[in-house]
N, CA, C and O atoms as a MOPAC input file, in Angstrom:
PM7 MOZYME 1SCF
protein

 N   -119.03400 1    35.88200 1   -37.14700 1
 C   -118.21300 1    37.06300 1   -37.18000 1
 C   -119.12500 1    38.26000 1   -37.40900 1
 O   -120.18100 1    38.17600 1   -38.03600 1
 N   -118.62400 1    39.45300 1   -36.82700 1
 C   -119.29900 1    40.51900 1   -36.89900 1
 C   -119.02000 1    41.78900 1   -37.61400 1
 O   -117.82500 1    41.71000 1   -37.89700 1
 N   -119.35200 1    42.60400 1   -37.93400 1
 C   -118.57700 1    43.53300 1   -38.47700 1
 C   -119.60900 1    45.37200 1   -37.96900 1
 O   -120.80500 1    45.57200 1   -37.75500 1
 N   -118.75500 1    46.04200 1   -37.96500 1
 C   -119.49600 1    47.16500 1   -37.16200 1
 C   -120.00500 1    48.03300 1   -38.36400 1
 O   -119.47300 1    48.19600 1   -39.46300 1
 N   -121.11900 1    48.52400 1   -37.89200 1
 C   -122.29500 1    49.38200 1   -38.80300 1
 C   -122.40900 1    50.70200 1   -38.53400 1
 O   -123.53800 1    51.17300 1   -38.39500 1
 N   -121.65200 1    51.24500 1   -38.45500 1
 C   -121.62700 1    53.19800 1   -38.18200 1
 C   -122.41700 1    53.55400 1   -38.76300 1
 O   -122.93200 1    54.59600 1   -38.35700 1
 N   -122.89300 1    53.02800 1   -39.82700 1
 C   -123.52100 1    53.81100 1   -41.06600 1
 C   -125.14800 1    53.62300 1   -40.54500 1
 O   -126.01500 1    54.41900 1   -40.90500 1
 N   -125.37100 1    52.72600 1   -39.85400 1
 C   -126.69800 1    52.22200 1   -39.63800 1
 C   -127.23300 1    52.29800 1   -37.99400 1
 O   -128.25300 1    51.87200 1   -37.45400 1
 N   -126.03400 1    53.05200 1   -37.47100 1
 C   -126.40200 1    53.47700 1   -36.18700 1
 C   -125.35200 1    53.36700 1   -35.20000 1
 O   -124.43800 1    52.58000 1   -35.44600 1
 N   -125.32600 1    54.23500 1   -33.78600 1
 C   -124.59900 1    53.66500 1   -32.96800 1
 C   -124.88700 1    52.55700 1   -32.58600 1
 O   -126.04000 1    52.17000 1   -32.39500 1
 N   -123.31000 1    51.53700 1   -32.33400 1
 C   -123.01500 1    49.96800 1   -31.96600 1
 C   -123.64400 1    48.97800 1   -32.48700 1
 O   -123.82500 1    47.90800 1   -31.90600 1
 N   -124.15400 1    49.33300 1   -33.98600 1
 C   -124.70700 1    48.55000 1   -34.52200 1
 C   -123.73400 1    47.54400 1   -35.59100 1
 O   -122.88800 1    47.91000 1   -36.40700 1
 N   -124.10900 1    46.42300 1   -35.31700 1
 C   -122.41800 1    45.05100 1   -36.26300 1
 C   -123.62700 1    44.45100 1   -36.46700 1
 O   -124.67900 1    44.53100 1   -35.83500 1
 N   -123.34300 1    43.88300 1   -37.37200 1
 C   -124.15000 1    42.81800 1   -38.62700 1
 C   -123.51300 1    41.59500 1   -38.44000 1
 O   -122.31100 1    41.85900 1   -38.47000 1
 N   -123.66800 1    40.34900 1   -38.25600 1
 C   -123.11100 1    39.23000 1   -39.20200 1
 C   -122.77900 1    39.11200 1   -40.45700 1
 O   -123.45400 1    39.60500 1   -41.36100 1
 N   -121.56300 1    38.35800 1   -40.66600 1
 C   -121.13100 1    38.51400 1   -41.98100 1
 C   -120.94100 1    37.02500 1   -42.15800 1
 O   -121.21800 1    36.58300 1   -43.27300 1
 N   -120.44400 1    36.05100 1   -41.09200 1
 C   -120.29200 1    34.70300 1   -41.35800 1
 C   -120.58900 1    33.95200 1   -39.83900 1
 O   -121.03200 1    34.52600 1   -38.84500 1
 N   -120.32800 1    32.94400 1   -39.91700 1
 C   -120.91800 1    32.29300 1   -38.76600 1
 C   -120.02700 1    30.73300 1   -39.10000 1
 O   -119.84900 1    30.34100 1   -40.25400 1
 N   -119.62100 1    30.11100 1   -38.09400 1
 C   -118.85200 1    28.65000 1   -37.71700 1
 C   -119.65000 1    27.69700 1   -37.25500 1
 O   -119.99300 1    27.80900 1   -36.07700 1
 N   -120.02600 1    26.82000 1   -37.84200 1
 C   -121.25100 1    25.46200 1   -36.85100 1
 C   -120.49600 1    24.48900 1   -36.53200 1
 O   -119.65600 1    24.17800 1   -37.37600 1
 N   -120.53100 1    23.79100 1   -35.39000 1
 C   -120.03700 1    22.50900 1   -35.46800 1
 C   -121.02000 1    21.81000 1   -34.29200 1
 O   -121.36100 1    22.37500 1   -33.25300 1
 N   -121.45000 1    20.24200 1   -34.76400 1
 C   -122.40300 1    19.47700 1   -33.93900 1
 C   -121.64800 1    18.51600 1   -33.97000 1
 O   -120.74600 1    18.39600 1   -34.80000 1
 N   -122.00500 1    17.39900 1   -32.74700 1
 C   -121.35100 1    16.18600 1   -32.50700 1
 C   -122.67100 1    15.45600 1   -32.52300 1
 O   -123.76600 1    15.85600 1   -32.13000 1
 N   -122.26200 1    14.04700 1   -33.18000 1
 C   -123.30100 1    13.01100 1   -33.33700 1
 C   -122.70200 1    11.47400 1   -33.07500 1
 O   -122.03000 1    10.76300 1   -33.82200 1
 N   -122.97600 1    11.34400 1   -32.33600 1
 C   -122.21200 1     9.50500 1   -31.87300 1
 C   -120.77800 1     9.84800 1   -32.02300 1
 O   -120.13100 1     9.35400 1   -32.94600 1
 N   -120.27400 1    10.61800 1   -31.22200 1
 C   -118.65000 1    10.81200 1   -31.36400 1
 C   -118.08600 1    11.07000 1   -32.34400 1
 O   -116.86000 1    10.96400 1   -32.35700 1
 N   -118.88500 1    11.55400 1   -33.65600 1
 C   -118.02200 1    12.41900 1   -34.36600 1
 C   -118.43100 1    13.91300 1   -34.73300 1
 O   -119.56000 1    14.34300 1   -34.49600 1
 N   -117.72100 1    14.45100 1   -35.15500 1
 C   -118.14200 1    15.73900 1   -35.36600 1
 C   -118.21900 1    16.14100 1   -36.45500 1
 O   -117.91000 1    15.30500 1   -37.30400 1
 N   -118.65600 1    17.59300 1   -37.00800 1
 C   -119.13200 1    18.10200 1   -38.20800 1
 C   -119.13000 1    19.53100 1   -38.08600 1
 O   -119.94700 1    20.16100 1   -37.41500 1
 N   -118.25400 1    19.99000 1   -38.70800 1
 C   -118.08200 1    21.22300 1   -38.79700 1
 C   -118.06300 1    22.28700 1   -40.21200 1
 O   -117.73700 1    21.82500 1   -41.30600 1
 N   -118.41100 1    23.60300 1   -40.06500 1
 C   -118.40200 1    24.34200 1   -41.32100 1
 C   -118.71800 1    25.46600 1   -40.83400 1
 O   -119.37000 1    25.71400 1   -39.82000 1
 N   -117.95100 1    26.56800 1   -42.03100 1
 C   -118.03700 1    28.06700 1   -42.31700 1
 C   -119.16600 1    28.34000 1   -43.10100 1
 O   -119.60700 1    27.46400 1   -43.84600 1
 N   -119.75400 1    29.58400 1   -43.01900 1
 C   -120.66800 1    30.18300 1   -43.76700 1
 C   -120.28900 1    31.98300 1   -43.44300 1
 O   -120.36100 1    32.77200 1   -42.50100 1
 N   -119.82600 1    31.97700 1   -45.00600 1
 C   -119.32900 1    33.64000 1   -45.35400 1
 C   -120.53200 1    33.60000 1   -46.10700 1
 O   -120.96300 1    32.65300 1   -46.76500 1
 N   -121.20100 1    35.11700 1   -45.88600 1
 C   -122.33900 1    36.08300 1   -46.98000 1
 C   -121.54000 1    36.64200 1   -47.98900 1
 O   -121.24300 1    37.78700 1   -47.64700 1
 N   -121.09000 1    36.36900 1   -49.00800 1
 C   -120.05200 1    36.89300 1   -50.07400 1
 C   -121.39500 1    37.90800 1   -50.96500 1
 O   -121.23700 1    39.11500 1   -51.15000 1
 N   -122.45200 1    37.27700 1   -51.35300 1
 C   -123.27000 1    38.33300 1   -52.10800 1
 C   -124.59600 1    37.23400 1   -52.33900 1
 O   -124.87400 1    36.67100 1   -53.39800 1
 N   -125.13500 1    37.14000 1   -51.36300 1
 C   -126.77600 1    36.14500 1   -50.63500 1
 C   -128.10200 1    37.33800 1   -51.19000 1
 O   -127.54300 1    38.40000 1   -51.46200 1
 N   -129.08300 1    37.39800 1   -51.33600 1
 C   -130.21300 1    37.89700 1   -51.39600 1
 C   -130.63400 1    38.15100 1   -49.50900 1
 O   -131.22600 1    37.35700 1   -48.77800 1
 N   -130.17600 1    39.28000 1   -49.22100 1
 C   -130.25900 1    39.28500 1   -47.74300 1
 C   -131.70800 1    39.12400 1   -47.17300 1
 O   -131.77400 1    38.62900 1   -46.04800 1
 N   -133.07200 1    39.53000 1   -47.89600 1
 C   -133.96700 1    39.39100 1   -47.64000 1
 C   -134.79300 1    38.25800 1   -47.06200 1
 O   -135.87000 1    38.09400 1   -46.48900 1
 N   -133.35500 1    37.29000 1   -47.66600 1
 C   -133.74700 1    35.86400 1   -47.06300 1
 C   -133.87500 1    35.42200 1   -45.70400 1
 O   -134.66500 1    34.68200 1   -45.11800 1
 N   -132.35700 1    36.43100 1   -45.20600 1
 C   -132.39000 1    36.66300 1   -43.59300 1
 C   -133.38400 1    37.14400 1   -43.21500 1
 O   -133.29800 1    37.70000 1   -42.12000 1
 N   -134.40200 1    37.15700 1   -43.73400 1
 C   -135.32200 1    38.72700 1   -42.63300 1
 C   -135.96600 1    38.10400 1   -41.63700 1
 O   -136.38900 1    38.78500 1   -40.70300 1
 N   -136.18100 1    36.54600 1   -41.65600 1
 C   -137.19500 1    35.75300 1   -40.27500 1
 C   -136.11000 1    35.48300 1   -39.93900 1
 O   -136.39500 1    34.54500 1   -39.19400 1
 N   -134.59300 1    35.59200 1   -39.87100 1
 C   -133.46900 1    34.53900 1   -38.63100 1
 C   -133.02700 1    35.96400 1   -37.77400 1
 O   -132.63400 1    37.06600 1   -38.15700 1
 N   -133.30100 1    35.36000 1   -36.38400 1
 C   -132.41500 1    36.29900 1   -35.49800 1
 C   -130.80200 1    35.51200 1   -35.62600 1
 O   -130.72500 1    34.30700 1   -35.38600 1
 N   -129.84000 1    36.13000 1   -35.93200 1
 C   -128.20000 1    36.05100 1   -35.64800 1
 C   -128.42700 1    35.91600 1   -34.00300 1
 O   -129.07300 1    36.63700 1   -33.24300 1
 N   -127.64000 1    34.70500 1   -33.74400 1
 C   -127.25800 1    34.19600 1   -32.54400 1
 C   -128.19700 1    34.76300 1   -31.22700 1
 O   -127.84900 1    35.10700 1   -30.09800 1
 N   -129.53900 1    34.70500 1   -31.87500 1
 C   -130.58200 1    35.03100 1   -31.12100 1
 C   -130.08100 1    36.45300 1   -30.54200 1
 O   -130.19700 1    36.79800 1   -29.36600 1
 N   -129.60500 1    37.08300 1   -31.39900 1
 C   -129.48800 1    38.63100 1   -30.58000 1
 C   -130.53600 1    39.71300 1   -31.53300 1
 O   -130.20100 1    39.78200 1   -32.71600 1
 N   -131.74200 1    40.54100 1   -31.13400 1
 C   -132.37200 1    40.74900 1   -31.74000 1
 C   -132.32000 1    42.23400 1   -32.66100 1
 O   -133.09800 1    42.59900 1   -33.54200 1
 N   -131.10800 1    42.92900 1   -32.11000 1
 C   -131.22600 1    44.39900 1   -32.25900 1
 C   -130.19300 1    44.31100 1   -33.37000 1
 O   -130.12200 1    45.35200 1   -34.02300 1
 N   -129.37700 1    43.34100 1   -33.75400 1
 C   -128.74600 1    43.53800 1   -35.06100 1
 C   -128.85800 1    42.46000 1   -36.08400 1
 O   -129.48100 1    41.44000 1   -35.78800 1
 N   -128.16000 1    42.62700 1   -37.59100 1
 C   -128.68600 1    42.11300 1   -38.74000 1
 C   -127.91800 1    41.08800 1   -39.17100 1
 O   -127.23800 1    40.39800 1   -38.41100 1
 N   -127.99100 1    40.92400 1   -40.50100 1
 C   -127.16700 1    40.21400 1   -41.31100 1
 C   -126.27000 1    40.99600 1   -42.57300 1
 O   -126.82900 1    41.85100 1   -43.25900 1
 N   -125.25100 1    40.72900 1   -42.73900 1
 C   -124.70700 1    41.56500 1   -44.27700 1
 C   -123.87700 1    40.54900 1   -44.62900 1
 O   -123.71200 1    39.53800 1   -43.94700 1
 N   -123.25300 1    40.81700 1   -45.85500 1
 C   -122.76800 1    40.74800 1   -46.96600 1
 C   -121.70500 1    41.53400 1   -47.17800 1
 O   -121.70200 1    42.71900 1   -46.84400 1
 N   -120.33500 1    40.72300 1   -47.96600 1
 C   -119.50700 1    41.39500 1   -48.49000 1
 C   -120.15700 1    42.59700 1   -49.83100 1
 O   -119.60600 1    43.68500 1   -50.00100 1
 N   -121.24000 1    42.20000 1   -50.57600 1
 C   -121.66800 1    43.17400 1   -51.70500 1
 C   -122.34200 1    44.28100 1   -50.66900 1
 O   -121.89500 1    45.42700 1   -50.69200 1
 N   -123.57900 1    43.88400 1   -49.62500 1
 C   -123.67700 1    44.80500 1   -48.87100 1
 C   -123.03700 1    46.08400 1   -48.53200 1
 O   -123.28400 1    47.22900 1   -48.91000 1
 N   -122.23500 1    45.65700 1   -47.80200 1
 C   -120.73200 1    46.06400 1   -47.42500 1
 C   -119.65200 1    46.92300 1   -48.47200 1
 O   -118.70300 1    47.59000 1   -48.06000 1
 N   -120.14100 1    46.69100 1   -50.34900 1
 C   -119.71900 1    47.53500 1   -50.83500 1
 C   -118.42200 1    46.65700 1   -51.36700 1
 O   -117.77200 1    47.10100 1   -52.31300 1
 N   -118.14500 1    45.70600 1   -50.89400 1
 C   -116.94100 1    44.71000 1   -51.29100 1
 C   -117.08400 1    43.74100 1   -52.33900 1
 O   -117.31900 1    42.58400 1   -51.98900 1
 N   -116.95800 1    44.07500 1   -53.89300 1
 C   -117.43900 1    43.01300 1   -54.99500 1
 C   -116.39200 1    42.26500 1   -54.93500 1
 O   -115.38500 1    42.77500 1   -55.42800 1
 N   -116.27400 1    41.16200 1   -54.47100 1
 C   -115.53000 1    39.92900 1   -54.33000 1
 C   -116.85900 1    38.55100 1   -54.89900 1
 O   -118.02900 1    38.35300 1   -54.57400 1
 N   -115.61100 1    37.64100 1   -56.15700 1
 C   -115.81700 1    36.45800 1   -56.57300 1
 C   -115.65800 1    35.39300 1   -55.55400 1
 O   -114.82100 1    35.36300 1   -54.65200 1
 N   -116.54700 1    34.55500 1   -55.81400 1
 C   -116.49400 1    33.54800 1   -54.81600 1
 C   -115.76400 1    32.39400 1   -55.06200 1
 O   -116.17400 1    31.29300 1   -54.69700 1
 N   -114.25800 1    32.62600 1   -55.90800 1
 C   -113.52700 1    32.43800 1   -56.78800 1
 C   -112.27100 1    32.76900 1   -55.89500 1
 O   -111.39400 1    32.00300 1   -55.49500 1
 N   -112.47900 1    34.56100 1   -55.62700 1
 C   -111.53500 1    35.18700 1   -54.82500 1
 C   -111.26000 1    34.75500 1   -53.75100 1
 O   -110.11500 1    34.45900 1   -53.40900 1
 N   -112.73800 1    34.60300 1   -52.72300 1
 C   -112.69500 1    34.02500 1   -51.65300 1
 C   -112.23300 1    32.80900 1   -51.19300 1
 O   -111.70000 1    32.50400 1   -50.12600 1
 N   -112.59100 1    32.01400 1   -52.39500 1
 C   -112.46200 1    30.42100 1   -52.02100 1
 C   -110.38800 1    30.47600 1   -51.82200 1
 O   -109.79300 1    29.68700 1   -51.08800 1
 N   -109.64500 1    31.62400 1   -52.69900 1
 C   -108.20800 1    31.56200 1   -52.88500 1
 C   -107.82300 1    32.10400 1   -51.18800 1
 O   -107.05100 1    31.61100 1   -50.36500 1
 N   -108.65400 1    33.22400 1   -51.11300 1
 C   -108.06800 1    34.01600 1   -49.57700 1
 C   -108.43100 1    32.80200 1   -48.64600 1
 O   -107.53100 1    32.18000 1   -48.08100 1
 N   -109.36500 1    32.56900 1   -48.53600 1
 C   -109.31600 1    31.31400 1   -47.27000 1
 C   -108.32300 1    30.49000 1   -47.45200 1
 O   -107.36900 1    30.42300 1   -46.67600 1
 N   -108.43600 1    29.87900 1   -48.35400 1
 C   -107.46300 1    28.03700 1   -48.21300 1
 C   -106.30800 1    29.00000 1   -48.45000 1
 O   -105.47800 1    28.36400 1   -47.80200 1
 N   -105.63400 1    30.05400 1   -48.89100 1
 C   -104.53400 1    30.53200 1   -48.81100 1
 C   -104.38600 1    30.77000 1   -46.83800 1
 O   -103.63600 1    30.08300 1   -46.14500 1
 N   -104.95600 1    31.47000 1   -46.49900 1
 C   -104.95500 1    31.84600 1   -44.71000 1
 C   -104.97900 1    30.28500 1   -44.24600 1
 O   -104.09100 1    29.92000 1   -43.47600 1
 N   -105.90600 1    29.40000 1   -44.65800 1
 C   -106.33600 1    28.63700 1   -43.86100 1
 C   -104.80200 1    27.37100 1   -43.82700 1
 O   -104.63400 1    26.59000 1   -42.89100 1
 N   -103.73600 1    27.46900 1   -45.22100 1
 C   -102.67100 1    26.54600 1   -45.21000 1
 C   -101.73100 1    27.58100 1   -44.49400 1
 O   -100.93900 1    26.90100 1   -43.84000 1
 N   -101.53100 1    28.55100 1   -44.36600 1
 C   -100.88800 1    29.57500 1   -43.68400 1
 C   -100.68900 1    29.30300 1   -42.38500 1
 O    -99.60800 1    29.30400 1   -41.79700 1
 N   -102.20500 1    28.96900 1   -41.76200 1
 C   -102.24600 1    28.66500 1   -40.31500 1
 C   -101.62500 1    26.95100 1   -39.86800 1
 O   -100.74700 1    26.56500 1   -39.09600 1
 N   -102.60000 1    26.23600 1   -40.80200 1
 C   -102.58500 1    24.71000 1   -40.53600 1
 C   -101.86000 1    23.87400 1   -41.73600 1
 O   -102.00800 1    22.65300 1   -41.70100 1
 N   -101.30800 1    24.27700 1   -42.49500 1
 C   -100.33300 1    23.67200 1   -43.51300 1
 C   -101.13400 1    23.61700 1   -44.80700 1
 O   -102.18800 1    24.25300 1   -44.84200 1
 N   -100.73400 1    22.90200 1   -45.90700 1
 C   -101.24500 1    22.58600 1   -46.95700 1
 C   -102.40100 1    21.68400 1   -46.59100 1
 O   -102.65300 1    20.94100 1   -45.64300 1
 N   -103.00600 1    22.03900 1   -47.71100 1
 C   -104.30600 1    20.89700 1   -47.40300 1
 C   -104.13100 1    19.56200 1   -48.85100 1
 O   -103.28300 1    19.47400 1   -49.73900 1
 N   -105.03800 1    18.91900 1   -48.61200 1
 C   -104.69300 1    17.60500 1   -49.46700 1
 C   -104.91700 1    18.07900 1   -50.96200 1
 O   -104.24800 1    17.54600 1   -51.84800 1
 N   -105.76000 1    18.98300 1   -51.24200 1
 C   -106.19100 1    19.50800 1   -52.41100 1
 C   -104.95500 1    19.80300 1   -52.96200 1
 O   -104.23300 1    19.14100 1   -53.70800 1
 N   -104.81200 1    21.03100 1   -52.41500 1
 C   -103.62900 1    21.34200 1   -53.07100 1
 C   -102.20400 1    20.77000 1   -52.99600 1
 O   -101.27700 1    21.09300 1   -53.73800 1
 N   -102.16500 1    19.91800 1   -52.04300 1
 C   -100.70900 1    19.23500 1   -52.22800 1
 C   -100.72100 1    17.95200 1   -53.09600 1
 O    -99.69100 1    17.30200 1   -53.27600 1
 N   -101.95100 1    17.59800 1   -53.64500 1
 C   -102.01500 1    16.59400 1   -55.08400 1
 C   -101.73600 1    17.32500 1   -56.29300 1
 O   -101.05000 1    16.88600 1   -57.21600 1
 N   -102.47600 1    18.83100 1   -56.24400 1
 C   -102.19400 1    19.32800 1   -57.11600 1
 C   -100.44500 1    20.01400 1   -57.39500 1
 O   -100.07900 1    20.38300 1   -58.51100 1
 N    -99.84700 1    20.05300 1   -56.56700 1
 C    -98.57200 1    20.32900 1   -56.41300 1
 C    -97.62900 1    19.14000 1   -56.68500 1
 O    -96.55700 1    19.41700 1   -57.22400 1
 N    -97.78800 1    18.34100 1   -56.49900 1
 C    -97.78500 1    17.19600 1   -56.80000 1
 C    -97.59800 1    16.50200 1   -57.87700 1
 O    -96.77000 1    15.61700 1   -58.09100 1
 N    -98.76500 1    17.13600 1   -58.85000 1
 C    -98.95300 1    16.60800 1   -59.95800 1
 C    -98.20300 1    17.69100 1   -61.23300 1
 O    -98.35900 1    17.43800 1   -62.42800 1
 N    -97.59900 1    18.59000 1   -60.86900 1
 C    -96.99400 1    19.56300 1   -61.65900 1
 C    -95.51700 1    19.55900 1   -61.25000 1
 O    -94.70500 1    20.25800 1   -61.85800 1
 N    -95.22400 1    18.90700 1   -60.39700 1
 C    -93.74700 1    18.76500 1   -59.96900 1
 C    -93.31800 1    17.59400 1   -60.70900 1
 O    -92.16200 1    17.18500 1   -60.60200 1

């Protein structure tokens, strides 16, 4: 995912997260990676999706102090929104009913 950089030039967007998924003997493996608040310097040898003229950021970057506490609630909140409850939380629902 990208997000646009006015501040840092015309048409300039940063990465902010990125989706992997590989297949290995017919199964697959997939995962998210959000920059919530990374030491960006770390990025400084990866080109983003081999495109060379833009960067990497961060929600702190970005000026957005979000817990990775917060985040972990906004996703699996969006993410049962879209695709239902997930097992986590429907044990835990579960177990209070």
């Amino acid at each position: 995912m990208w997000v646009q950089r006015p501040d840092k030039g015309f048409g300039r967007e940063d990465k902010i997260a990125a989706i992997g998924v590989r297949v290995r003997k017919w199964v697959t493996f997939h995962g998210i990676s959000l920059n919530v608040d990374p030491d960006l310097g770390h990025y400084d040898g990866i080109v983003p999706c081999g495109i060379t003229d833009q960067g990497v950021t961060s929600f702190e970057d970005l000026g957005q102090l979000v817990s990775m506490a917060e985040v972990d609630s906004v996703m699996r909140s969006t993410f049962e929104t879209i695709f239902g409850p997930t097992t986590y939380a429907s044990a835990a629902l579960a177990s209070v009913a």
